[in-house]
Every structure is written in structure tokens, then in C-alpha cells.
ZABAFI-911208 format. One line per 3 residues: number of its first residue (from 0); their letters; for each residue x, z, y negated of C-alpha. Coordinates in pm, whole numbers, m for minus. Layout:
// ZABAFI-911208
NUM	a	X:Z:Y | ...
// end
This chain:
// ZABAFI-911208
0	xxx	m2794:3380:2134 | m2643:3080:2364 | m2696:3171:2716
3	xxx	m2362:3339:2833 | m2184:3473:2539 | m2113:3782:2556
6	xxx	m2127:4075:2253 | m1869:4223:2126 | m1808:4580:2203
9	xxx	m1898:4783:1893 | m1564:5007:1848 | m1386:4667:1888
12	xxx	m1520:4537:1589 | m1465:4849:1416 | m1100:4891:1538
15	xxx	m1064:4498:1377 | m1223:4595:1072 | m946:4856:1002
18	xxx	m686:4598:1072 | m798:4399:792 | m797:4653:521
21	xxx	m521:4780:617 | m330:4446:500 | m523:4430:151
24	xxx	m463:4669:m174 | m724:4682:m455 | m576:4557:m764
27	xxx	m844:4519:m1052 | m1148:4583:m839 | m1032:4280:m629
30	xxx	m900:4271:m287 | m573:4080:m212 | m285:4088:19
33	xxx	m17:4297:60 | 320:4112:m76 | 613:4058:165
36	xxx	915:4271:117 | 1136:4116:m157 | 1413:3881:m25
39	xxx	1720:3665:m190 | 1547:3382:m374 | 1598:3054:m188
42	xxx	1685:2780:m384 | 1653:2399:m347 | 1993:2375:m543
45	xxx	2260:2305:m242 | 2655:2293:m369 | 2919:2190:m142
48	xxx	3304:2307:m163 | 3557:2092:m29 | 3937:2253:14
51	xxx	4265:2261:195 | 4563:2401:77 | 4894:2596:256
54	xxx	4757:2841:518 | 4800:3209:474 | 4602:3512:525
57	xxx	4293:3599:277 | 4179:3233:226 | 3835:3281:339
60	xxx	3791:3594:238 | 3856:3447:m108 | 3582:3219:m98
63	xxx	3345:3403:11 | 3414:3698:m222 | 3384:3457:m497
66	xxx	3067:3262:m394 | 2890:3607:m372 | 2979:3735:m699
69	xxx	2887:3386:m806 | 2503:3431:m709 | 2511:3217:m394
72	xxx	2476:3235:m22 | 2674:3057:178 | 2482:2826:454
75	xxx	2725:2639:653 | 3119:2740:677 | 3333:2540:871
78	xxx	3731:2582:840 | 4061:2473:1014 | 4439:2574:1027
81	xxx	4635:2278:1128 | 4897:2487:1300 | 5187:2175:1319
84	xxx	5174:2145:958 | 5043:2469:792 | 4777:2312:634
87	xxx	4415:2480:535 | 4093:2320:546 | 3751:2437:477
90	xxx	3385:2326:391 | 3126:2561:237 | 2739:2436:184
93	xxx	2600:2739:m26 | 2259:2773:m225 | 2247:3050:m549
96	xxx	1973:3333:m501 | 1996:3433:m913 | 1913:3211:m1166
99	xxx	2171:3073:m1380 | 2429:2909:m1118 | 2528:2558:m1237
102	xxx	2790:2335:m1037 | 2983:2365:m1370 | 2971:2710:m1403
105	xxx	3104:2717:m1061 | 3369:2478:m1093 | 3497:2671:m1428
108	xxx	3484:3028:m1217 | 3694:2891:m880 | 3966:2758:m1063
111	xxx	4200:3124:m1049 | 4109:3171:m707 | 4200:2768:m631
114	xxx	4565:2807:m840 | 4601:3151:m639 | 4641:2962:m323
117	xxx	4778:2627:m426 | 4390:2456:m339 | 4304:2069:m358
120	xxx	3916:2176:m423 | 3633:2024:m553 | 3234:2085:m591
123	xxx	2972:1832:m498 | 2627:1818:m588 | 2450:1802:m224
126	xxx	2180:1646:m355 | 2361:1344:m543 | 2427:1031:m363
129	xxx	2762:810:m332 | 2741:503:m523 | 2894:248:m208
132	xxx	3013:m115:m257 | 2936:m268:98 | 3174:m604:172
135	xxx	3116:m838:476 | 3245:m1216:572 | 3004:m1387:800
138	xxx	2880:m1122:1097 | 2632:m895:936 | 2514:m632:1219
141	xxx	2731:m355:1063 | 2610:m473:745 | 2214:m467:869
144	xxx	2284:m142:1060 | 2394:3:745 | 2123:m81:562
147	xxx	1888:7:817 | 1958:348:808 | 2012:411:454
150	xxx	1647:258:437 | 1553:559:682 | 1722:827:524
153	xxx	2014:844:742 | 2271:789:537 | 2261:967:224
156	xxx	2411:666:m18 | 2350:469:m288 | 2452:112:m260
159	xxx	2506:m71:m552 | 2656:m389:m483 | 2727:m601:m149
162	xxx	3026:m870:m155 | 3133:m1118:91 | 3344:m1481:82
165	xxx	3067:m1641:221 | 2707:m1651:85 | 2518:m1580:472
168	xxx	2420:m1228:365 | 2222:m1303:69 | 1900:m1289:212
171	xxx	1954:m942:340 | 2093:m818:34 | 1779:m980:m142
174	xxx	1593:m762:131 | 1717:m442:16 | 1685:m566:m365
177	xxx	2053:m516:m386 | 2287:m719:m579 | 2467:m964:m407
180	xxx	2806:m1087:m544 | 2987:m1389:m355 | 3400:m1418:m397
183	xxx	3497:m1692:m179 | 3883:m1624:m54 | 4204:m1867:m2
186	xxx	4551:m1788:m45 | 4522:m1922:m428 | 4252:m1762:m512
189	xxx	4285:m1414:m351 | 4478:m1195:m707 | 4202:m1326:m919
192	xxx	3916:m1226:m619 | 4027:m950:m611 | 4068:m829:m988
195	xxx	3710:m943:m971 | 3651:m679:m770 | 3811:m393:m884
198	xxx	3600:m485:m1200 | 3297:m516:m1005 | 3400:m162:m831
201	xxx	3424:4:m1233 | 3133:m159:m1363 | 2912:m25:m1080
204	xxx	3083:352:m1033 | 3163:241:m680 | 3286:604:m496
207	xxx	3324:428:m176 | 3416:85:m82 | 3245:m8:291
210	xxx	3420:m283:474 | 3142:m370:741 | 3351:m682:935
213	xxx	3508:m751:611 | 3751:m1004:775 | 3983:m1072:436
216	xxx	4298:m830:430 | 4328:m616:114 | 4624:m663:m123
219	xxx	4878:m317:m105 | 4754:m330:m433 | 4391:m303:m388
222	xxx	4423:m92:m87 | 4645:197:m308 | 4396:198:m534
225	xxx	4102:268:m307 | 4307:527:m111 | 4093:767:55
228	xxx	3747:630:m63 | 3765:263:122 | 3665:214:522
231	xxx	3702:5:767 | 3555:m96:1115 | 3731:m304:1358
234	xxx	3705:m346:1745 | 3920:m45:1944 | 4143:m339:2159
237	xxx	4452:m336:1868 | 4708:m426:1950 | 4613:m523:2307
240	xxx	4402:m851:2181 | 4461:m975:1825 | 4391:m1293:1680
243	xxx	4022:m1469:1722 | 3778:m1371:1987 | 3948:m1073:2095
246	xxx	3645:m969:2349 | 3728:m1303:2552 | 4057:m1197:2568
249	xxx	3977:m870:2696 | 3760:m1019:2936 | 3976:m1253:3087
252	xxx	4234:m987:3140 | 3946:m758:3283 | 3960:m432:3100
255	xxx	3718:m184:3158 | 3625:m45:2855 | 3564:m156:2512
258	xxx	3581:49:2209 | 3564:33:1779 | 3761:224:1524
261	xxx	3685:311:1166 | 3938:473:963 | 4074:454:612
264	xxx	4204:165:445 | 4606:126:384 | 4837:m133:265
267	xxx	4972:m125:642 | 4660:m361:865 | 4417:m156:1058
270	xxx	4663:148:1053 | 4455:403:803 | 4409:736:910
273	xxx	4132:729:1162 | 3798:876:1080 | 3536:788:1388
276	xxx	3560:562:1718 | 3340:472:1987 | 3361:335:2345
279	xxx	3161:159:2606 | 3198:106:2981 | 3221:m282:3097
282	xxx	3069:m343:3436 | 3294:m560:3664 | 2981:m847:3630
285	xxx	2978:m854:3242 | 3045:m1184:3105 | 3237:m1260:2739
288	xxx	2939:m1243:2560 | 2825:m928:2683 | 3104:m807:2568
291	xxx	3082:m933:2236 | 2732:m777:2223 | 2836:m414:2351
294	xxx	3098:m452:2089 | 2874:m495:1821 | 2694:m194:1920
297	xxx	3022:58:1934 | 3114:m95:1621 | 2838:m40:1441
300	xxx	2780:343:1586 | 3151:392:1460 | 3151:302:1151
303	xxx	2778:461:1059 | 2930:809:1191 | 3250:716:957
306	xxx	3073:650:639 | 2773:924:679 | 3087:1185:748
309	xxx	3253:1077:398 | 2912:1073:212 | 2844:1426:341
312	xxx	3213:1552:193 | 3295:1583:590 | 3627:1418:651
315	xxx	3957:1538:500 | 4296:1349:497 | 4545:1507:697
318	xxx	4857:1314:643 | 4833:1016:898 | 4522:1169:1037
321	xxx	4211:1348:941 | 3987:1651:985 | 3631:1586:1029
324	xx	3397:1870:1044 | 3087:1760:1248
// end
């Protein structure tokens, strides 16, 4: 024995001993662990349920009655009564506990309940990533930032396709092994651009158009038919500063802070329904292009929030505005 260790006391040992076999059955001659009381079964299988409808009393007690007589648990419930125009809104992230439960068997079950209270509803695989169509012109750091984290696993998406009017982004594309497309803009050319689009957006499934410093304005066309599934980013100083280089503009006039806004597209300019925005202090010895570089920053933290909040089934139109469960 080393010098120094001690023995163990005798009736410790013993009183050990007992522990152990109390936590073991026989089964066959064999010795093996009690089991762990029975619990609900935890699946891997995550549905989300997307609603809004008029408010009134027994909404949530609706969906939750029905998800548990449906097999499922519900994870994450989030809901909102938008009091100025009775509206509803709710997200539910459930998982079944009994075999069987299938998002269309789901879908085929909620409809009564959704026609009982008037519902815009739908079901979403959790687990199924948005096929996005990412557009640029010539300044790429939303673009890369993008990129960057759906490379990490931060954003949850599946891009298919990037377009710009001018071929710098290639390379990055190339980067990602994602196809690049380039439809060069003018006045003339802009209808047929932009049917090429639209066919580009059916061929690849597109569910979400990304305008990362897209700096082309969308046809009223185009724009109605991406309504509610297109975003864009542009700097927070509308209407203050328009036109080129609006963060030497806001310099020269000395503001103090700088900010970005994403928000849906319309056919009305930079006037969607906002989704995200972020701002930044300026420091009275910033220069222009500090500015332009803190902007790029707010921007791109703006419109990352945006898009991740729409991939996750987060944000809800609300009229002129939206709900965005965090």
C-alpha cells in the first residue's frame, strides 16, 4: 500500500455495496439496471403553426386542445392581440410523443378548428429550409455576411441562386458553389430583366427573395408578386439624406446616430412594412468614412435579424406593420 492512503472503513464499503444492488434487478440470471419511469416519447420531428385571425375568447385554448389530442407537445407558444385592430396572432413549435403524427395529418385535422375562428394558418416543417434568391449590385458585405452565417448554421436557408447587374460578386458566389446569374439593368432593358427573373425565381422554388444592397427598384409588378416573401435593407437616414452617399450627407449635417432598416418589399420605395432595424452612436470625431463603415455594420445586423426571423416563420404582416415574435 502507497505510504498515506488510508483504508476504507469496513461498514462503509458494505453500506456502498447495498447501494449498488439496490439499483440492479435480475432478469435472466443477469444483472442490469433499473429502467427510468416511463415518460412522453421525445421526438426529433418539430412542426411549427403559424396563425392570426379576429380576436375573441377560446383561441388558444383551441390550439392547444387540438395539438394534444393530435399526439404532440407543444414547446414554444408565443401569441399577440393587436388591441387597435382586433387582430390574433400566434406561433406554436410542438413535437408528437405517439407515433403516427405527420405534418399532413395535421394540416387535414386543424382545418374545423381554423374555419371556426376565421384563421390564416399554416404548418411548417421545422426542419425544412427556405429556398432564398439573394440579389446585390456592386457592395457585397450584406451579401458576404449572409453567406457567412448560413455557412455557420445561423441562418437556417437554402440559397439557390444569387443575381446582381453587375458581375463583382461572382467570385463569392463561386465560393459558396452557388449559382450566379448576372442581369445587367437600364431603363430599356429593365421588363425583360425582370421577367428573367421571375422565371429564374419559378425555376429554382425561390420562397424568399433577399435584396442585400440590391440598388435597382422593383417594378409594382414584380414587387406585388413577391408580396410578403421579398426583403430589403437600406440605411435608417430616409428621408433625411437620399440620393448618393447619403452617410456624407449625414455627416456634414452632423447627426448623431446612424441606423439601417429592413422591411418588406412594396410597389411604394423603401416603404414595406418594417421587419428589423438597427442603430449606432457617431462620435463627434468620426469622419465620412467611418460612417460609411458603421453603416455597413447596422446594415448588415438588420437585415440578418430580418431574414433569420422570416426563415424561422417569426414575422407576421400586420397591415402596414408587422409582428415579430423573438
Amino acid at each position: 500500500m502507497p505510504t498515506g492512503q488510508a483504508l476504507a472503513d469496513p461498514r462503509e464499503v458494505r453500506s456502498i455495496a447495498r447501494d449498488a444492488r439496490a439499483k440492479f434487478v435480475t432478469i435472466a440470471g443477469r444483472s442490469a439496471p433499473l429502467a427510468a419511469p416511463a415518460g412522453p416519447t421525445r421526438s426529433a420531428v418539430r412542426t411549427i403553426l403559424t396563425l392570426s385571425c379576429p380576436d375573441r375568447p377560446g383561441i388558444v385554448a383551441a390550439v392547444a386542445t387540438f395539438l394534444a389530442g393530435q399526439g404532440c407537445n407543444i414547446l414554444e407558444s408565443a401569441q399577440f392581440d393587436d388591441v387597435d385592430t382586433g387582430r390574433f396572432f400566434m406561433r406554436v413549435v410542438c413535437a408528437p410523443v405517439v407515433e403516427g403524427v405527420t405534418h399532413e395529418r395535421l394540416k387535414a385535422a386543424f382545418r374545423p378548428v381554423a374555419a371556426q375562428f376565421g384563421m390564416d394558418w399554416k404548418f411548417h416543417d421545422a426542419a425544412r429550409h427556405l429556398r432564398v434568391l439573394i440579389m446585390v449590385s456592386k457592395q457585397d458585405h450584406c451579401l458576404n455576411d449572409l453567406l457567412y452565417r448560413y455557412k455557420v448554421g445561423a441562418l437556417p436557408m437554402e440559397p439557390v441562386a444569387i443575381v446582381s447587374n453587375h458581375r463583382d460578386s461572382y467570385q463569392l458566389a463561386a465560393s459558396y458553389d452557388i449559382p450566379f446569374h448576372h442581369l445587367p439593368v437600364t431603363a430599356a432593358t429593365k421588363p425583360a430583366q425582370e421577367a428573367k427573373l421571375w422565371a429564374l425565381c419559378e425555376d429554382y422554388g425561390v420562397e424568399l427573395v433577399v435584396l442585400a444592397r440590391y440598388m435597382q427598384v422593383l417594378s409594382d409588378g414584380l414587387a406585388q408578386r413577391l408580396e410578403g416573401r421579398a426583403i430589403n435593407i437600406h440605411h435608417g437616414l430616409l428621408p433625411s439624406f437620399k440620393g448618393a452617399k447619403p452617410y456624407h450627407q449625414a455627416h456634414a449635417r452632423g447627426v448623431k446616430l446612424i441606423g439601417a432598416t429592413a422591411h418588406y418589399v412594396t410597389g411604394v420605395l423603401d416603404e414595406g412594412p418594417i421587419i428589423e432595424q438597427e442603430v449606432a452612436r457617431v462620435e463627434y470625431n468620426m469622419r465620412a468614412d467611418d460612417l460609411v463603415a458603421l453603416g455597413r455594420d447596422v446594415e448588415c445586423q438588420a437585415l440578418a435579424r430580418a431574414v433569420r426571423g422570416h426563415l424561422e416563420h417569426r414575422v407576421f404582416l400586420n397591415g402596414q406593420k408587422t409582428v415579430v415574435f423573438r
